[in-house]
N, C-alpha and C positions, 0 to 999 in steps of 0.2 A: 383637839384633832381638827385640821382642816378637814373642808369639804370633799375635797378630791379623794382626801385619803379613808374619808368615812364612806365614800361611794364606791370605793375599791373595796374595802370589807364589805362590805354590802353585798355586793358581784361577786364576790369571792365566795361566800357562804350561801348566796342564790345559788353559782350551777356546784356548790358540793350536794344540797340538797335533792336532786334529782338522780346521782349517784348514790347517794345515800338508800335514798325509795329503791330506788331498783333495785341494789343487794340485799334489802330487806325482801323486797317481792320475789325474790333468784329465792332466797333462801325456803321461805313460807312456799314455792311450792316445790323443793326438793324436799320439807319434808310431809307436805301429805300425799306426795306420791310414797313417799317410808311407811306414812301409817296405813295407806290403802295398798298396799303392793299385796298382801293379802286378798282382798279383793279382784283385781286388776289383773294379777299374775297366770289362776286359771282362765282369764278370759280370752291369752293371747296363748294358750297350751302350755304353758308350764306349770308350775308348782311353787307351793312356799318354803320349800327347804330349800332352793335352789337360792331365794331372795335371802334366807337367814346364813347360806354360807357365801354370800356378797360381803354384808355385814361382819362376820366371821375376820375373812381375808380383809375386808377393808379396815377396820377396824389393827389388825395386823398390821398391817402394812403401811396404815397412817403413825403409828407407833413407830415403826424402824425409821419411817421418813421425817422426824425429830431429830433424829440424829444424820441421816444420808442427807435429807435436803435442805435443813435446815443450818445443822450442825456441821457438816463438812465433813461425816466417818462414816465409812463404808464398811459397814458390818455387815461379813457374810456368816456370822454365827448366831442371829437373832432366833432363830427353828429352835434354839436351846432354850428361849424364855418360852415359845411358844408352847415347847413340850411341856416343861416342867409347870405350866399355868394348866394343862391340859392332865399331866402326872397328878400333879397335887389334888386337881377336884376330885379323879378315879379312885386315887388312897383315899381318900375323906369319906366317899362315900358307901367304901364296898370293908372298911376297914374300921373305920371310929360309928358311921351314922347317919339316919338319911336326910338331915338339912342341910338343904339347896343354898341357904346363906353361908354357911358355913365351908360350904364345900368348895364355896367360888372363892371367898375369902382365902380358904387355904391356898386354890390353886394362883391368885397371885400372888399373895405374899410370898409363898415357895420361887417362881421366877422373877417377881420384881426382886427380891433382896439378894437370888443370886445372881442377877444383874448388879446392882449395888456391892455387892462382896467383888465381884471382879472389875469391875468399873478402875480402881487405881492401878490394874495392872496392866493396863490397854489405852490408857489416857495419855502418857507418855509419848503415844508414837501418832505417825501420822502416815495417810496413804496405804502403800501398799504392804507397812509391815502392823498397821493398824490392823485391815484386813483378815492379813493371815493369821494374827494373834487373835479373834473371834472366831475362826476358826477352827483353831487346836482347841480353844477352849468347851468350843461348841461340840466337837468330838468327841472331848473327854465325858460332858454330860452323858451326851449317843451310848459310850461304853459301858458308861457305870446301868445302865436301863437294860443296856444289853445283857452284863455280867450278872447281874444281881437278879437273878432269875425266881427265888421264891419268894421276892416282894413285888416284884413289876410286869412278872409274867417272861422276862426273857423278849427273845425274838418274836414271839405269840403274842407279845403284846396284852396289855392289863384290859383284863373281861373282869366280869361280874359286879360290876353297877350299872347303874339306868338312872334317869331322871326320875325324881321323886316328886309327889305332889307341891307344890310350895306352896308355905303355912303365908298367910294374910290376916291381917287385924280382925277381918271378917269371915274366914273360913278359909281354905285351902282352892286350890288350882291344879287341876290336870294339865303337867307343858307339854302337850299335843298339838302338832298343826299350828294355827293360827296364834296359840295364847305360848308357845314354845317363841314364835320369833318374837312378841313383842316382849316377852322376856328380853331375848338379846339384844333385839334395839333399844331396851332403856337402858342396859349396860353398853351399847355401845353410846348413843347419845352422855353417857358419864365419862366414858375415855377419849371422845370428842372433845368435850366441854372442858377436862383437864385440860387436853392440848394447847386448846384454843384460850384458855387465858392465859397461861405457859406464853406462847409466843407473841401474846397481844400486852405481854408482859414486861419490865425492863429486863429482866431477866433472859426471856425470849428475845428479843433487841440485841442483847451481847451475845446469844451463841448466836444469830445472824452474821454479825460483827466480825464471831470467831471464824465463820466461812469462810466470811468476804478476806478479810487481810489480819489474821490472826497474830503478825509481828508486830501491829497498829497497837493491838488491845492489850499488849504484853508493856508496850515502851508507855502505856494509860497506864499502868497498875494493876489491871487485871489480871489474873490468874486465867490463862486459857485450859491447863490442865485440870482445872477444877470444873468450869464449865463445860469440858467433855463429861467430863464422869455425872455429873447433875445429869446431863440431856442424854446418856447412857443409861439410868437408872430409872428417870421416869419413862424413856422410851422401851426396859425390858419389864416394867408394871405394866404399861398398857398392853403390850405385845403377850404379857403371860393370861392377862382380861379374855384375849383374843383365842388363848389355846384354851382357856377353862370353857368359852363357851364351844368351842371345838370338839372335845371331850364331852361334853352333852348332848350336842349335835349328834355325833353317832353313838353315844354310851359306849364308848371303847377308845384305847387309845395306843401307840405303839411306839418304836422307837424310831422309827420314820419320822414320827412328828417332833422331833431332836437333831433328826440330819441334815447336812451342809448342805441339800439339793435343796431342801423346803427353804431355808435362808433363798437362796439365788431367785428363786419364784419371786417369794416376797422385793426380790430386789427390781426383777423385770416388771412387778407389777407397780412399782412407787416412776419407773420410768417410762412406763406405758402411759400413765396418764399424766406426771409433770411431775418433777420430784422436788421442784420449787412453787409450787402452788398448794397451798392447805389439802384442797381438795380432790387434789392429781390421784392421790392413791384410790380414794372412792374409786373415781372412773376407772383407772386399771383395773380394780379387782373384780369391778361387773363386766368388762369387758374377759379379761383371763377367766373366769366365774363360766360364763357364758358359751363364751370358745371351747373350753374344756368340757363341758357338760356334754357342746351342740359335736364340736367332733369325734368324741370319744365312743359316741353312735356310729359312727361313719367309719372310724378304721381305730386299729389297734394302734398307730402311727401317729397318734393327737399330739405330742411333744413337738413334731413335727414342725405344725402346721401353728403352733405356737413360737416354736423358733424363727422360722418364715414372718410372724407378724413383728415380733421384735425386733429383728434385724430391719427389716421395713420402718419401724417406728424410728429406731435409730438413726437409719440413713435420711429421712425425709423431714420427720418432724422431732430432729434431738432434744426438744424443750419439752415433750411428751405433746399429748394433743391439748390440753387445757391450757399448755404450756404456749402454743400456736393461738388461739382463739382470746389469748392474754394478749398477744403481741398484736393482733388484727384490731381489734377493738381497741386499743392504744395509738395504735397507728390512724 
């Protein structure tokens, strides 16, 4: 190796190194502001349910955004994994028994695999008739919850479970309050962590790929309808994660949490914050999280006033806001 060229690697891996530090340093303090939000939260008047259905939706919505921002399919039927992750925990525990592992176990297994069972039927298409085939499908979940009224409750929606203590090597836990969210943030920090070696992944690399110019990766020998359905399936596990801890969050659940509005939320909230940045959905769903909370005080009209910032987001900053502060600090 010559000189020149050994003093180029050199330089080269000098200024990655201070890139490097700092997304490590970015990261270590978004999460002890996660482990203190606890703390922190009453001190600015709010509460910790309020930070645990942050988590909740982000956790959601970083799921659909596998497939929306990453994957290139605009799923307005995901509210169906959500339900059935949220369905499954309330059967498990008002029906078979009161463990809390078992019950979250159930509630994704129940919408990751029906994610996975519909996955070849919607892998086929693309755009607008991808869509709407997430859609019907999403519906038909809606109806059977609806119809099926002496297992699910009907319209009334499934009562009679609650969080149960969770059994520990060492003794049990009351998830009350503070030791409720950090329950959820270790399961969310698990559906994170999927994600993130998922697309840090070659795997993750080709549904990228499949975004970008999907006729590229077809004339390579890839299979692009395989890779929807892959990033279809692990996106309705994570996203069913997200409805079981939802489901606990209020010990109740409905068929609302199946319907094609809660889908389009989850959609506004992956383009609030950047629906091509890992992280975009986080910030969406603290910011929607928040808004929803702070105006729903203020007027009965809060959809409103949510509509108004989305269309705002969209007109000003279409890359979402992380999406913007990507491109500044690039530039």
């Amino acid at each position: 190796m010559s000189v020149e060229t050994e003093t180029r690697e050199r330089t080269r891996a000098g200024s990655s190194l201070p890139a490097w530090s700092g997304e490590r340093l970015r990261f270590a303090i978004f999460a002890a502001v996660l482990l203190l939000a606890p703390v922190w939260l009453p001190l600015i008047g709010s509460y910790t349910d309020l930070g645990t259905r942050v988590l909740v939706y982000a956790l959601a919505a970083m799921g659909l955004n596998l497939l929306l921002g990453f994957t290139g399919g605009l799923s307005f039927g995901h509210a169906a994994y959500f339900g059935l992750g949220a369905y499954g925990t309330g059967l498990m525990l008002r029906y078979v028994g009161p463990n809390m592992w078992l019950a979250v176990a159930a509630g994704v297994l129940l919408g990751g695999f029906a994610a996975t069972l519909v996955g070849p039927v919607v892998m086929r298409r693309r755009g607008i008739y991808f869509a709407m085939i997430t859609i019907a499908i999403g519906q038909m979940f809606y109806f059977i919850a609806v119809r099926w009224n002496n297992f699910t409750g009907g319209e009334d929606g499934l009562t009679g479970f609650q969080r149960e203590p969770l059994a520990l090597p060492g003794g049990s836990v009351t998830l009350t309050g503070p030791h409720f969210y950090y329950f959820v943030l270790f399961f969310f920090a698990v559906g994170v962590f999927l994600l993130w070696r998922v697309l840090n992944s070659p795997l993750g690399h080709a549904m990228v790929g499949a975004r970008e110019n999907s006729r590229r990766l077809e004339f390579l020998g890839i299979r692009v309808e395989r890779l929807t359905w892959i990033s279809f399936a692990i996106s309705g596990f994570v996203t069913a994660l997200a409805g079981s801890m939802n489901a606990l969050l209020n010990n109740f659940t409905s068929p609302l949490d199946l319907y094609w509005q809660l889908s389009g939320y989850f959609v506004i909230i992956c383009v609030l914050g950047g629906m091509r940045n890992f992280w975009g959905p986080f910030v969406g769903a603290a910011i929607y999280v928040i808004m929803q909370d702070y105006a729903s005080t203020m007027t009965k009209n809060w959809l409103s006033v949510i509509g108004v910032m989305f269309m705002l987001v969209v007109l000003f900053f279409p890359r979402g806001l992380l999406g913007v502060l990507a491109r500044r600090r690039s530039g």
